[in-house]
Backbone as numpy.savetxt, mean C-alpha at the origin, in Angstrom:
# Nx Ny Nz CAx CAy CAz Cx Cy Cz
-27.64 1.12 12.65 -27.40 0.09 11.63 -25.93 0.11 11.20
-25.63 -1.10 11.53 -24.10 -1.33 11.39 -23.64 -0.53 9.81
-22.66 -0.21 9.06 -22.43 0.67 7.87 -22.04 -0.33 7.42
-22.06 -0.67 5.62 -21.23 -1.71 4.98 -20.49 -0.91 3.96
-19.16 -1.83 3.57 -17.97 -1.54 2.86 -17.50 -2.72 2.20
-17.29 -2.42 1.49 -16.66 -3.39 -0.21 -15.24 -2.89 -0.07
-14.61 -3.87 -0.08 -13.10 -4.05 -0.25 -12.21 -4.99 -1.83
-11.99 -4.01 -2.12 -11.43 -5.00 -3.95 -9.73 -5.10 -3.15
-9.43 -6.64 -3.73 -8.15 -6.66 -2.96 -7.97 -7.34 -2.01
-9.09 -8.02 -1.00 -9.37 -8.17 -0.15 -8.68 -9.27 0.69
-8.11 -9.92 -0.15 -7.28 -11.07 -0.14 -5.42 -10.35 0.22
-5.33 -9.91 -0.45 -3.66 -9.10 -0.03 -3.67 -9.24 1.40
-1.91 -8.13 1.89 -1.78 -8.10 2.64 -2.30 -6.71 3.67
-2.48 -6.05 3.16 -3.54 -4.68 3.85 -5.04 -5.52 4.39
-5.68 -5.57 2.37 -6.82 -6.08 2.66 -7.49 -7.23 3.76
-6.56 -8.11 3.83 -6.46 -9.39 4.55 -7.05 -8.72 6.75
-6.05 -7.96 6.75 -6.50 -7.22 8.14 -7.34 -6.22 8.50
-7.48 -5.36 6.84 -8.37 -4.47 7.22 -9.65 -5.11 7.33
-10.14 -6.07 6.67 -11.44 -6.92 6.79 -11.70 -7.69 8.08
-10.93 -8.10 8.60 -10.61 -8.62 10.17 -10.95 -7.57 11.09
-10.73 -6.79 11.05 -10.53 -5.50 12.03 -11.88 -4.51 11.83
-12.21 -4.57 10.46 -13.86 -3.93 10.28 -15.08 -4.93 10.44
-14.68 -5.92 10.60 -15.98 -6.98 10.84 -15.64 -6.61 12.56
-14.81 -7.35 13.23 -14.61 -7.11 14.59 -14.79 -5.68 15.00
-14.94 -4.49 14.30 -15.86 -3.69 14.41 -17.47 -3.44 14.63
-18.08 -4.33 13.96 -19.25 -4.70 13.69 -19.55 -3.86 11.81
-18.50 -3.67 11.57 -19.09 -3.79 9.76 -19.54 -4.31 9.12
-20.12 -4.21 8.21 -20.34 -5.65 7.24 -19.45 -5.52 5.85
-18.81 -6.34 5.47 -17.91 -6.42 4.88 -18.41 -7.40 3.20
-18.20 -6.71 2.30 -18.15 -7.15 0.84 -16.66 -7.14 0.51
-16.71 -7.90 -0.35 -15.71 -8.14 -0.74 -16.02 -8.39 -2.61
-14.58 -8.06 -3.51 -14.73 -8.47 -4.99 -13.28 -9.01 -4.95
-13.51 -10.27 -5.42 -12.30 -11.49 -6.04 -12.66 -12.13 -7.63
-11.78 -12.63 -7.54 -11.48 -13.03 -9.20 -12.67 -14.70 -8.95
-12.32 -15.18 -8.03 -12.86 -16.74 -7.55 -14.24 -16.36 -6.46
-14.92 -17.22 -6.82 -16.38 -16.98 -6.41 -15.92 -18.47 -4.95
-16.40 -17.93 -3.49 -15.93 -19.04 -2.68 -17.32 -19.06 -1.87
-17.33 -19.43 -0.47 -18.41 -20.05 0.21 -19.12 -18.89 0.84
-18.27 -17.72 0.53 -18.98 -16.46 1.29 -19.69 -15.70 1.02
-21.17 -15.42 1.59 -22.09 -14.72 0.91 -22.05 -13.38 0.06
-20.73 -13.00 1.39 -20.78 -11.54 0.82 -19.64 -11.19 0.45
-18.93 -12.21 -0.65 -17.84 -12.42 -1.62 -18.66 -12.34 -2.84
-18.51 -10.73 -4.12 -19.02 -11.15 -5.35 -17.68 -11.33 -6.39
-18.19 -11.66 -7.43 -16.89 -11.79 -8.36 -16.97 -10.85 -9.59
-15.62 -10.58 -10.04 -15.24 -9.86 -11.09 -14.34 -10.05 -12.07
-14.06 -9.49 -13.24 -13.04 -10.15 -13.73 -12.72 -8.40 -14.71
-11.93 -7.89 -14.22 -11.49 -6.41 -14.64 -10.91 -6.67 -16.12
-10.87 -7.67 -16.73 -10.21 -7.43 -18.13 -10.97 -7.91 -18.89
-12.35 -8.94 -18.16 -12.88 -9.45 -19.39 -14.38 -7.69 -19.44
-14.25 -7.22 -18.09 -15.22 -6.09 -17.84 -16.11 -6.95 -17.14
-16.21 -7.57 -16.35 -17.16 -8.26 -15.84 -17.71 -8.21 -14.09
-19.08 -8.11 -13.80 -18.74 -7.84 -11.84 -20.21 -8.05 -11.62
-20.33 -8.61 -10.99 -21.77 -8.92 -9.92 -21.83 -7.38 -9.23
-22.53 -6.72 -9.94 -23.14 -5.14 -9.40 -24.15 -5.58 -7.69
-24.72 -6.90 -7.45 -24.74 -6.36 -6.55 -24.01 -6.67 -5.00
-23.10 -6.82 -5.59 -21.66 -6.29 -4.55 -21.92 -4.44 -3.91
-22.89 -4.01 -4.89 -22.55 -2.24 -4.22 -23.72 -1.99 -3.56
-24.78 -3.04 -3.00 -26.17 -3.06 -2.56 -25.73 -2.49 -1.38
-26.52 -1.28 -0.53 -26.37 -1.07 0.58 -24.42 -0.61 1.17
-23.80 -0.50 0.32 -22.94 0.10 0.57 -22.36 1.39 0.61
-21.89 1.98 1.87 -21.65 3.09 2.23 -20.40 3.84 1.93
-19.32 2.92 1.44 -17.78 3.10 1.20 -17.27 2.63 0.65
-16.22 2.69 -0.37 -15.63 1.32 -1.52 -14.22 2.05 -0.72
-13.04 0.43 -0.61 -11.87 0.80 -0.18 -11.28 -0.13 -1.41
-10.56 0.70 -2.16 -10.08 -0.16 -3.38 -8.18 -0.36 -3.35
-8.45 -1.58 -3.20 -6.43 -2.23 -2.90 -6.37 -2.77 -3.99
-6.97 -3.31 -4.76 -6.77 -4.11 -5.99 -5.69 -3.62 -6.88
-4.93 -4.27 -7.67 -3.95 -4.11 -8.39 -2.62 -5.47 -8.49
-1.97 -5.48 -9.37 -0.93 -6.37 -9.30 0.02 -5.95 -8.81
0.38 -7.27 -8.30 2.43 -6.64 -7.20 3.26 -5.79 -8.25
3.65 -5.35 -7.97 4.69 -4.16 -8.61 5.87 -4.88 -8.71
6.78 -5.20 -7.77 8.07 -5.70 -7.70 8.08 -7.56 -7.64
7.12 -7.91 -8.29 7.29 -9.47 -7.77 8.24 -10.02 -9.71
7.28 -9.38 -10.39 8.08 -10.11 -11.57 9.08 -8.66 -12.40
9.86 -9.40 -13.60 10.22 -8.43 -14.13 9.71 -7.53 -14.90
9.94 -6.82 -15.06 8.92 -5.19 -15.88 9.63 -5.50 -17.26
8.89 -6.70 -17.95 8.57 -6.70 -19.50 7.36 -5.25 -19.58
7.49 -5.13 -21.27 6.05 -4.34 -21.71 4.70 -4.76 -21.39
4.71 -6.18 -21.19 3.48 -6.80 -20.73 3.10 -6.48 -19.34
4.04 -6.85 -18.42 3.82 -6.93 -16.98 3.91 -5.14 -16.34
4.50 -4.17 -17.15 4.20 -2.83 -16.69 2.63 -2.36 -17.38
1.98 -3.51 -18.13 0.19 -2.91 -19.36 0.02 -3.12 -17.27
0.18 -4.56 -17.35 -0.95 -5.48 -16.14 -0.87 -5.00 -15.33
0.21 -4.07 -14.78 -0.09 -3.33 -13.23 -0.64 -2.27 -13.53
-0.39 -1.36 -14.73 -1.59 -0.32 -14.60 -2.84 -0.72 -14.39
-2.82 -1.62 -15.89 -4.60 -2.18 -16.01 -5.28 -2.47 -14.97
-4.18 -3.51 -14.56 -5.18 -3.96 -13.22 -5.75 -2.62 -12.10
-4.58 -1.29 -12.25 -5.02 -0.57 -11.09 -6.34 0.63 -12.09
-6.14 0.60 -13.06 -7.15 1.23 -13.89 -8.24 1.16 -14.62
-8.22 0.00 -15.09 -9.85 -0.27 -15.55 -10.65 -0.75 -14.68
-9.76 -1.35 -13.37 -10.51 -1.90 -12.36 -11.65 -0.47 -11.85
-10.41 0.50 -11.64 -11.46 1.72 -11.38 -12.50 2.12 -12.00
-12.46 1.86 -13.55 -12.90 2.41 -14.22 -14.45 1.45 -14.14
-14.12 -0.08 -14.39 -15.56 -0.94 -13.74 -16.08 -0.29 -12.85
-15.47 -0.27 -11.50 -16.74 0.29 -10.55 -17.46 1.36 -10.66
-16.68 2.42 -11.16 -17.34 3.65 -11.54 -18.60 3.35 -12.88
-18.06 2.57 -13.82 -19.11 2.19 -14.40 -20.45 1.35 -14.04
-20.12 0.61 -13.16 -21.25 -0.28 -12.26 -21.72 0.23 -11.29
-21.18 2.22 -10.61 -21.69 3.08 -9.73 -22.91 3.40 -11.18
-22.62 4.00 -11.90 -23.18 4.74 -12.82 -24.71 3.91 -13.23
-24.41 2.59 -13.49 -25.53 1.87 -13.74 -26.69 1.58 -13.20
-26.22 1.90 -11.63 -27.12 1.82 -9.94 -27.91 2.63 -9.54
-28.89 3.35 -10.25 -29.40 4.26 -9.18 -29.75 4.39 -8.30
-29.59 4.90 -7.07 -30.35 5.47 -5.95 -29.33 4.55 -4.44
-28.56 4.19 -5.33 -26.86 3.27 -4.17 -26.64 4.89 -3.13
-26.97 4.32 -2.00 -26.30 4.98 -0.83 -25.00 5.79 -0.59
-23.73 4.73 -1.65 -22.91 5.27 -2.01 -21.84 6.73 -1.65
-20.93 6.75 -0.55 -20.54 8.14 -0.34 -19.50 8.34 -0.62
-18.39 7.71 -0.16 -16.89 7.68 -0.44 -16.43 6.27 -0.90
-14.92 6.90 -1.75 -14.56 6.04 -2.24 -12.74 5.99 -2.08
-12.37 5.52 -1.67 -11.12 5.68 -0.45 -9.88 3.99 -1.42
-9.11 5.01 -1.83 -8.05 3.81 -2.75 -6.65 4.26 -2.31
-6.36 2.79 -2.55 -4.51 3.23 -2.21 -4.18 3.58 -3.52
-2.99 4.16 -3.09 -1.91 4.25 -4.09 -0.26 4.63 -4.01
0.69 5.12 -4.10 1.75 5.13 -3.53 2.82 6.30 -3.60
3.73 6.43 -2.90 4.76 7.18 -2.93 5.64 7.56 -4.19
5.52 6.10 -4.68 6.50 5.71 -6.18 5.81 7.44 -6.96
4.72 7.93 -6.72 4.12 9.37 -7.33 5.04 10.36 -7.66
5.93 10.15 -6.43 6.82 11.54 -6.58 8.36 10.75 -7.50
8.38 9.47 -7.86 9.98 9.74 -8.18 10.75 9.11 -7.24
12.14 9.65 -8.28 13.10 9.77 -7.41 13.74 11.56 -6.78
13.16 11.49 -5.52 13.57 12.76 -5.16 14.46 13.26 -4.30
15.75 12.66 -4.05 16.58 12.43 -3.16 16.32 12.86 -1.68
16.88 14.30 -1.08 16.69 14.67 0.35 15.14 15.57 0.11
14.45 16.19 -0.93 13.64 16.82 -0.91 12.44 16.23 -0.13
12.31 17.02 0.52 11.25 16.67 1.77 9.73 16.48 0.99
8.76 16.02 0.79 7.60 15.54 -0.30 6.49 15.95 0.51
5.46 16.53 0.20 4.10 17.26 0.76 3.45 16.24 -0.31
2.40 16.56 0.16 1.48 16.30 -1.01 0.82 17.18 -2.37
1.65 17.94 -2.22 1.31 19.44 -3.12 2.38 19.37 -3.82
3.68 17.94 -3.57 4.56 17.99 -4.73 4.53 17.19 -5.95
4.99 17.80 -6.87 4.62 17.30 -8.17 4.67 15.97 -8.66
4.70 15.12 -9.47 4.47 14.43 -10.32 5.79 13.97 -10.72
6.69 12.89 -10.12 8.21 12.88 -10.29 8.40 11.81 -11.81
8.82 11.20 -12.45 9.83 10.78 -13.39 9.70 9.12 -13.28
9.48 8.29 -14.54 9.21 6.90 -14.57 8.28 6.30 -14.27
8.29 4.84 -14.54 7.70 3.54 -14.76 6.36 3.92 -13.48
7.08 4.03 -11.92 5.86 4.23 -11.31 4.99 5.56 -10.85
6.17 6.28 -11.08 5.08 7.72 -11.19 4.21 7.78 -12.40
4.59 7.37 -13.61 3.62 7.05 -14.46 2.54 6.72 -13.86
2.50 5.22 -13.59 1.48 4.59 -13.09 0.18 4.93 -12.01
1.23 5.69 -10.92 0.68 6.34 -9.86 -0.13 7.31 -10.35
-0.17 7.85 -11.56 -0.72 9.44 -12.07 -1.66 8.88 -12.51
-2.06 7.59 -13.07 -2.82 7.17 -14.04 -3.85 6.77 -13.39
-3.56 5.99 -12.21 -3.91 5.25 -11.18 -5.18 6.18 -10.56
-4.42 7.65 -9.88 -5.15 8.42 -9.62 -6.16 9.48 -10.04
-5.74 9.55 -11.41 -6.78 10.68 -12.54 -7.91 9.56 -12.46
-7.61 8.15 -12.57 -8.80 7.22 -12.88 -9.81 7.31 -11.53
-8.80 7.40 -10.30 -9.86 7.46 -8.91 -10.44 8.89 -8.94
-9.79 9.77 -9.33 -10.34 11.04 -9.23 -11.93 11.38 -10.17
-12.27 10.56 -11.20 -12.95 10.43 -12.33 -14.59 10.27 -11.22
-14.51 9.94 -9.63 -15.60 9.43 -9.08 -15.70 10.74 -8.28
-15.35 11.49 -8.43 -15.92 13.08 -7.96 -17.21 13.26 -8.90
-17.13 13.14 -9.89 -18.10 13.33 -11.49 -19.30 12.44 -10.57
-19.05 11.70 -9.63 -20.12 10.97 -9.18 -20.73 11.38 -7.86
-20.07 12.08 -7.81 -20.46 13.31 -6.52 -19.91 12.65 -5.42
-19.18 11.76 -5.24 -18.20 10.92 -4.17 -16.92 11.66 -3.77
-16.66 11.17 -2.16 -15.41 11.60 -1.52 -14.54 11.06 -1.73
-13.38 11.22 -2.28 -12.17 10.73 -2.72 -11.25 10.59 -1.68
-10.71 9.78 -1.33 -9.51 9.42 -0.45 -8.42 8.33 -1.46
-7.13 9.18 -1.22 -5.86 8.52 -2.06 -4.86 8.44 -1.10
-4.58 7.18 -0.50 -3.47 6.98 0.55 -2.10 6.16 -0.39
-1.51 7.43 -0.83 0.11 6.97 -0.69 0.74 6.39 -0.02
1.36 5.21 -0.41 1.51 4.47 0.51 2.99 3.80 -0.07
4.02 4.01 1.42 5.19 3.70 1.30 5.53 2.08 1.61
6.45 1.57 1.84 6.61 0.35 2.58 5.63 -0.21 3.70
5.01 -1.09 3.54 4.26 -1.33 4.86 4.51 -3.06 5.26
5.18 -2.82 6.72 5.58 -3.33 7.69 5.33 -4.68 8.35
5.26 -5.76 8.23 4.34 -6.71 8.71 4.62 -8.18 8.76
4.80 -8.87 9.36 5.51 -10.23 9.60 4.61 -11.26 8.37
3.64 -10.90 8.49 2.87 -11.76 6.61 2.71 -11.84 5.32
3.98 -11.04 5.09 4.12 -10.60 3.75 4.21 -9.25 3.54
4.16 -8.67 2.23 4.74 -7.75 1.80 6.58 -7.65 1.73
7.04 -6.22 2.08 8.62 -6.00 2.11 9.50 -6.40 3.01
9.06 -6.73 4.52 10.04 -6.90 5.23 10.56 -8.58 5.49
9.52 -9.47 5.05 10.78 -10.62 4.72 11.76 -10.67 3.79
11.47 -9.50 2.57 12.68 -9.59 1.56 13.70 -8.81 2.31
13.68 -7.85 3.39 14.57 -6.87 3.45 15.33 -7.77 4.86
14.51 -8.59 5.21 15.39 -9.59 6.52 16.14 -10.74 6.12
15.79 -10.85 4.64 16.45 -12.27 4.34 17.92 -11.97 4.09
18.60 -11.22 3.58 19.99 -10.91 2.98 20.61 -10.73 4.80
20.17 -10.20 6.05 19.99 -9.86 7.25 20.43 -11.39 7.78
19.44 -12.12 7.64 19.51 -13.64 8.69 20.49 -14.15 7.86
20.93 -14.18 6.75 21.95 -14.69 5.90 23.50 -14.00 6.39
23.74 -13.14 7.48 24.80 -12.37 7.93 25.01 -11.21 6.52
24.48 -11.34 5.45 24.78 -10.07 4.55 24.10 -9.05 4.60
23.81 -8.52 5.68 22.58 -6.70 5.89 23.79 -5.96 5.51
23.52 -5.08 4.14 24.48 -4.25 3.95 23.03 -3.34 2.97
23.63 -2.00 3.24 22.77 -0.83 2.30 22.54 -1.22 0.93
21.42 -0.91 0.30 21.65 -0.93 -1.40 21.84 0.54 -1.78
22.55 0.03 -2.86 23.23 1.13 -3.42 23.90 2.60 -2.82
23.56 3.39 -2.60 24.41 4.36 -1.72 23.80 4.17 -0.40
22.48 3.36 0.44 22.18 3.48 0.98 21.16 4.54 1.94
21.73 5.59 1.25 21.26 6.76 1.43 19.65 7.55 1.54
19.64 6.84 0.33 17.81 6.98 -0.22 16.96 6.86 1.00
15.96 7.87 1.02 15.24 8.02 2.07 13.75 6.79 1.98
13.07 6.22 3.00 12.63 4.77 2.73 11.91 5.19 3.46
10.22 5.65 2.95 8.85 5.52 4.05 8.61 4.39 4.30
8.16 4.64 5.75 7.56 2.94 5.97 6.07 3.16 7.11
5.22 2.18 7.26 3.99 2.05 8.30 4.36 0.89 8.25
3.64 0.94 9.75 3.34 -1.01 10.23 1.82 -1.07 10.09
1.81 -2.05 10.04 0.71 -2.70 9.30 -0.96 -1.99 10.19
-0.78 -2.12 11.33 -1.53 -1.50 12.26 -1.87 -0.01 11.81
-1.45 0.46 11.45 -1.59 1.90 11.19 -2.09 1.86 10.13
-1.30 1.17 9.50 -1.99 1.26 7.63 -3.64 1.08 7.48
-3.58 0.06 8.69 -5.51 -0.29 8.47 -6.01 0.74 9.42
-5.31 1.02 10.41 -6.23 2.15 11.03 -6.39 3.55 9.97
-5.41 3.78 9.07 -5.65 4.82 8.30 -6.55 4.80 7.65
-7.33 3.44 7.06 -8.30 2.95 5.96 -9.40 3.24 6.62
-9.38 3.00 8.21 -10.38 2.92 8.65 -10.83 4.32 9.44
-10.05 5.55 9.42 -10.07 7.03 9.86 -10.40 7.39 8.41
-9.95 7.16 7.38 -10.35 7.35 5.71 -12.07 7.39 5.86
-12.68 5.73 6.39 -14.16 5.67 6.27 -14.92 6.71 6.96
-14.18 6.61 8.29 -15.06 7.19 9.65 -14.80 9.17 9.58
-13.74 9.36 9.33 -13.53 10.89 8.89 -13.62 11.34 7.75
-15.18 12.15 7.86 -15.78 12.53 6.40 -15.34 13.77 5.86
-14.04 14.45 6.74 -13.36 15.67 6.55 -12.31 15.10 5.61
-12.03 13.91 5.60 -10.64 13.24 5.20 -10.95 13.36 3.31
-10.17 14.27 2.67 -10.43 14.22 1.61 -9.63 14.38 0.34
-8.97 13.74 -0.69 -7.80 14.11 -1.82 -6.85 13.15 -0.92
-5.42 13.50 -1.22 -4.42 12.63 -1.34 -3.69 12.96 0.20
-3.13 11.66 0.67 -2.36 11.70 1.70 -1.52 10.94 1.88
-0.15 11.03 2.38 1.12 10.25 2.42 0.94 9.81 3.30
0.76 8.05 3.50 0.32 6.98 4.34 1.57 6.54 4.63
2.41 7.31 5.27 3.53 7.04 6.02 3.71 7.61 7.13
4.65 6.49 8.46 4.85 7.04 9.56 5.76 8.95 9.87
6.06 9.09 10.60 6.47 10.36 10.85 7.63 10.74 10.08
8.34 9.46 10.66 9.81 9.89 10.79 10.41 8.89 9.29
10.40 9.26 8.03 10.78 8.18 7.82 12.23 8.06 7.55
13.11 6.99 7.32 14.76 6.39 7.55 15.04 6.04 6.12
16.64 6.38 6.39 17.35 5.40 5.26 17.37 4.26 4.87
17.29 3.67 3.08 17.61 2.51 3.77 18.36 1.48 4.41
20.11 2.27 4.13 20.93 1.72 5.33 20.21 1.74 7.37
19.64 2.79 7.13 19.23 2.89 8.44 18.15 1.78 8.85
17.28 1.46 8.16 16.01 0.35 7.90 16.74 -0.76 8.09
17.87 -1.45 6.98 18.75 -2.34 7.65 19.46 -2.66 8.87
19.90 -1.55 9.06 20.96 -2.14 10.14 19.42 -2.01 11.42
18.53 -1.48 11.24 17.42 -1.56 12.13 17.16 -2.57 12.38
16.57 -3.91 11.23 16.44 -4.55 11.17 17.79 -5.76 11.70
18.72 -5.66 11.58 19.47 -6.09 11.94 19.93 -6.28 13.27
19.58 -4.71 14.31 20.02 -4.92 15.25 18.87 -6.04 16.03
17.14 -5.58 15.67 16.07 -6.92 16.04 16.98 -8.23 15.81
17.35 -8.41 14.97 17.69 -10.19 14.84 18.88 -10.04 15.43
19.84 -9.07 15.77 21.14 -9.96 16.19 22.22 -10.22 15.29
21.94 -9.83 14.23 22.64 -10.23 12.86 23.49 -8.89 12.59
24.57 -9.08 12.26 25.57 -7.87 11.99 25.16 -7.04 10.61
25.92 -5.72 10.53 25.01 -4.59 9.75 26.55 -4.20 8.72
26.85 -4.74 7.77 28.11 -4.28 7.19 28.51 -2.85 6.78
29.07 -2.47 6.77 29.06 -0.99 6.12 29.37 -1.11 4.58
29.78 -2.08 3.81 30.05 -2.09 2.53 28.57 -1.52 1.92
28.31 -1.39 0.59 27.15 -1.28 0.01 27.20 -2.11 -1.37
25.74 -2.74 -1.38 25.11 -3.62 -2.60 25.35 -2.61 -3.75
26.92 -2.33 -4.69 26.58 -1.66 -6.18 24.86 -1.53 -6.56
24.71 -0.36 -7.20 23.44 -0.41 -8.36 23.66 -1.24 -9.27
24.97 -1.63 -9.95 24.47 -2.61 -11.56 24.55 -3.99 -10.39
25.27 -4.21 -9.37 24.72 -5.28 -8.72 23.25 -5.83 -9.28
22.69 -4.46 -8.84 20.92 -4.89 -7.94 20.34 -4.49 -9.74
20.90 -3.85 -10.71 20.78 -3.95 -11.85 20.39 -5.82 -12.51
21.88 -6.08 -12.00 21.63 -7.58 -12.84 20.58 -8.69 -12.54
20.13 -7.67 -11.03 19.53 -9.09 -10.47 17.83 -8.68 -10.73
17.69 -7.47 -10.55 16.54 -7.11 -10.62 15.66 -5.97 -12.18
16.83 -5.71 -12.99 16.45 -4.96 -14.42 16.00 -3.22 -14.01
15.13 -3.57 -14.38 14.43 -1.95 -14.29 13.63 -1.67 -12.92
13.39 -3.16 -12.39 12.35 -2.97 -11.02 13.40 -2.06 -10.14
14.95 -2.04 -10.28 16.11 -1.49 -9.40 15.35 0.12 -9.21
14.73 0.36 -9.74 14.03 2.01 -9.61 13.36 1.97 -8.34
12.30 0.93 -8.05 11.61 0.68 -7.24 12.63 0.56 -5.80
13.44 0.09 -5.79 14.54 -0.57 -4.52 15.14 0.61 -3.85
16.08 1.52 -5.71 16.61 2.69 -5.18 15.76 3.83 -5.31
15.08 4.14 -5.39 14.18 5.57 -4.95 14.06 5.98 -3.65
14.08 7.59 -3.61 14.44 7.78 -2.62 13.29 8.81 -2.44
12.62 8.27 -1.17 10.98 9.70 -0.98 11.02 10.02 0.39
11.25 11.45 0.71 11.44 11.50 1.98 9.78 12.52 2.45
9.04 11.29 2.53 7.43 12.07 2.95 7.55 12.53 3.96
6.25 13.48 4.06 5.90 14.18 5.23 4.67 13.81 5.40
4.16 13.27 6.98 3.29 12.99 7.50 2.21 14.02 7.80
2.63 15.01 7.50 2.10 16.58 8.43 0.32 16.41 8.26
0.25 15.98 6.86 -1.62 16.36 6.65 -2.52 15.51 7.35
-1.83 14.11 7.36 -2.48 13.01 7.97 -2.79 13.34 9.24
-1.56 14.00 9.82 -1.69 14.46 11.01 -2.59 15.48 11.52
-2.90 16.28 10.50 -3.50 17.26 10.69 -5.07 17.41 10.44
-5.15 16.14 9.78 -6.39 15.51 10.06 -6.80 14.65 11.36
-6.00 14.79 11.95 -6.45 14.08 13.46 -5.78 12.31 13.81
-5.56 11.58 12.84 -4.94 10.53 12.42 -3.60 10.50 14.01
-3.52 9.28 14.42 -3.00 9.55 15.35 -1.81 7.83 15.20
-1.27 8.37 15.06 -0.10 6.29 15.17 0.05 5.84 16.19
0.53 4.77 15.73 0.44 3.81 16.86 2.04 3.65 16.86
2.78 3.91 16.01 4.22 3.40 15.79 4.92 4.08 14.71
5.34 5.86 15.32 5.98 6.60 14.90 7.72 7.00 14.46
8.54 5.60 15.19 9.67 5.21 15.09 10.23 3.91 14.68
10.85 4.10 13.60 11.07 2.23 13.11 11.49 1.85 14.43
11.93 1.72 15.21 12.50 0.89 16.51 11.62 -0.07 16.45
10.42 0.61 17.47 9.58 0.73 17.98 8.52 -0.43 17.37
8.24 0.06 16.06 7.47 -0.48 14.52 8.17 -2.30 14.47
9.63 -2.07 14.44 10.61 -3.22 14.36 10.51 -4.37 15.60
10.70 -3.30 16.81 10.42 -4.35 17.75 8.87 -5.03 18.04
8.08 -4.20 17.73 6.60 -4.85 17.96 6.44 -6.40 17.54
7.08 -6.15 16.21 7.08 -6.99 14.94 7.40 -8.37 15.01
8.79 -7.79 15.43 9.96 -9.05 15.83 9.57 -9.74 17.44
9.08 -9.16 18.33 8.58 -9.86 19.58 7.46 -10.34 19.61
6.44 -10.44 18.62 5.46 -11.00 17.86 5.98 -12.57 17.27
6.40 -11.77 16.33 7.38 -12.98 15.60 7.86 -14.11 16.35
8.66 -13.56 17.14 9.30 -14.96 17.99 8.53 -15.16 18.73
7.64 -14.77 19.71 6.42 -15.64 20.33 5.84 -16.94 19.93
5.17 -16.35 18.53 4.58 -17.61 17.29 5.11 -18.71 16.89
6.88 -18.17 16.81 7.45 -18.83 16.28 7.48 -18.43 14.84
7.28 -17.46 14.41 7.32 -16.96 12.71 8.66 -16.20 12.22
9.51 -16.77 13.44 11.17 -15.88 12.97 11.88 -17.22 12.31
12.21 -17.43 11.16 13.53 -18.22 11.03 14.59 -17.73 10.91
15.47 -17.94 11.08 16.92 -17.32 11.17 17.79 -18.22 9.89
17.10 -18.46 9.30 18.07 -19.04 7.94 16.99 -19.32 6.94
């Protein structure tokens, strides 16, 4: 009997493929959105009024929770830093409450992202997952994020927390912002450049979600980044050499990226230089262990479709 899984989020850019890729599995796939649409096995929720069609968790074997608001899309007023916790925390806190209400749910693991932003800013220090708890707006968040996922052990559930750095992908997320200054002839480093920049392609990211379900050894927190990860001068001019577009050596000032971006500039310049080692050592195997590699997949994709503009 095929296994089913509930995906919150499902709509993003993770969620969007990991649901593609577990149905074409033969999964059966739930889903929780804000908008109730034509699909059976779409229920709805609404995390602030406390609200959720419980039986979204009928017969389900795994919750993969992406839900949360973009981090870097608006500016970090007091309001918009409540809404990205909230959204990543009471949301947790619903399901666990709508686990609690269910008796006798099949229920085994419960497998959520969350991110790198955990550690800080930690310049060359190499990051395990056994390192601490770094400084600001999103390590805050990240801590909060995760005491709330951790709260479903109390439910006798397997916890999976994939940190998760930049992820890679011609449909959104980071790398059309990081190609646009690129096709414009301006690819130059931000700020010292230096800062160390995890990244996955998108492929990996869902295969990780989906070694998360299938490996019941897989358990606590793991840095959902490729091997090797780069600068982000190095990420640029990477990107740069794919398009053809020249790689300046000047660098974008910080109060530059200050004026343009406020406090989100934490998010841009942070610097996390993860280590892949546990993922690995759980058996987890990539598909695309070198930005080149990650870059070119991407970009020879891209121009096939036709999804490259160059201005």
């Amino acid at each position: 009997m095929a296994k089913k899984i509930l995906i919150t989020g499902a709509t993003g850019l993770v969620g969007t493929e990991l649901k593609r890729r577990l149905l074409n599995k033969a999964y059966v796939v739930n889903t929780l959105s804000r908008k109730k649409d034509n699909d059976a096995n779409n229920f709805v929720w609404d995390v602030y009024k406390g609200t959720i069609e419980a039986d979204c968790l009928n017969g389900v074997d795994a919750i993969i929770h992406l839900a949360g608001e973009p981090v870097a899309d608006k500016k970090w007023t007091d309001e918009r830093k409540k809404q990205i916790i909230d959204s990543r925390v009471k949301s947790t806190e619903l399901l666990f409450e709508t686990i609690k209400s269910k008796p006798g749910l099949q229920l085994k693991s419960f497998i959520s992202a969350s991110a790198v932003g955990f550690y800080g800013d930690c310049g060359d220090e190499i990051l395990t997952e056994e390192s601490p708890k770094g400084y600001g707006f999103l390590a805050d968040c990240c801590k909060l994020w995760e005491d709330a996922v951790d709260e479903g052990k109390k439910l006798s559930l397997r916890i999976v927390k994939l940190r998760t750095g930049i992820v890679l992908s011609n449909d959104g997320g980071a790398l059309p912002q990081l190609d646009k200054p690129v096709k414009l002839f301006v690819g130059a480093g931000l700020g010292t450049g230096k800062q160390w920049t995890p990244w996955i392609h998108i492929d990996d990211m869902v295969e990780m979600y989906i070694e998360a379900i299938e490996n019941l050894k897989m358990e606590g927190c793991y840095n959902a980044c490729a091997p090797f990860p780069v600068t982000n001068a190095a990420l640029t001019k990477a990107i740069a050499n794919q398009l053809h577009r020249p790689f300046w050596p000047i660098k974008v000032p910080k109060k530059a990226l200050e004026l343009l971006l406020g406090e989100r500039v934490d998010a841009v310049l942070m610097s996390n230089n993860t280590s892949a080692q546990k993922i690995l050592d759980a058996g987890f195997k990539f598909k695309f262990t070198h930005l080149e590699d990650a870059l070119k997949e991407l970009y020879s994709y891209a121009w096939k479709w036709g999804k490259v503009r160059l201005c």
